[in-house]
C-alpha positions as CSV (number, residue, x, y, z in Angstrom):
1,X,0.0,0.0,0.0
2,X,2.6,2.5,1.0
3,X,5.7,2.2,-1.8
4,X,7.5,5.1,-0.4
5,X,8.4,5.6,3.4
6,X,8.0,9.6,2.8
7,X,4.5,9.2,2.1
8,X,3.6,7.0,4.6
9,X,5.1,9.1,6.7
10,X,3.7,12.2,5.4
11,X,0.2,10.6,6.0
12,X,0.9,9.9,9.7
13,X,2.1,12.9,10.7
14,X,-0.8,14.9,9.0
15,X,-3.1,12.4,10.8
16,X,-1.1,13.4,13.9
17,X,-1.4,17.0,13.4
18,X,-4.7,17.1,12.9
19,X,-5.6,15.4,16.2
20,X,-3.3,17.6,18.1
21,X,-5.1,20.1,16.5
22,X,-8.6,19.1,17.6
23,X,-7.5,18.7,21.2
24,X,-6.0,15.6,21.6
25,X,-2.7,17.0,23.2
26,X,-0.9,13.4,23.0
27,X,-1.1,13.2,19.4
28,X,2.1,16.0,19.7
29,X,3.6,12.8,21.4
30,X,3.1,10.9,18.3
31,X,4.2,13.3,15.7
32,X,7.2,13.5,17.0
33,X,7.7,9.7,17.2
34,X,6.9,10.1,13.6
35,X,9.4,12.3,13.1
36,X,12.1,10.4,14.1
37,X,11.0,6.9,13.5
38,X,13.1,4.8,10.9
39,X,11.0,2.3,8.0
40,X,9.9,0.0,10.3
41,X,9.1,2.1,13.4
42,X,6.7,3.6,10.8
43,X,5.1,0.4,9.7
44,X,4.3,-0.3,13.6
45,X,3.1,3.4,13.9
46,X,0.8,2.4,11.2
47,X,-0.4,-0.6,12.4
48,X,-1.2,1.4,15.1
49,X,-3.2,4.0,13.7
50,X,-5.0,1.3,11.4
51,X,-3.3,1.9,8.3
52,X,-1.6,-1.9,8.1
């Protein structure tokens, strides 16, 4: 589903944003976890958020 880490990435974080945005203060947690995680800490992150 997601060929390019970037975009995967991309997707998380604006997932992130937006529900740091709408009050859920943790999701700043997450963003940043985003930020810095490497391929396969993203896949997880994914998983996570119901993307895998």
């Amino acid at each position: 589903m997601y060929d390019d880490t970037e975009a995967l990435r991309r997707e998380l974080m604006d997932e992130a944003c937006a529900g740091a945005f709408s009050g859920l203060g943790a999701m700043l947690l997450d963003a940043e976890e985003i930020r810095n995680a490497d391929p396969e800490e993203l896949e997880e992150i994914a998983r996570r958020y119901g993307k895998r």
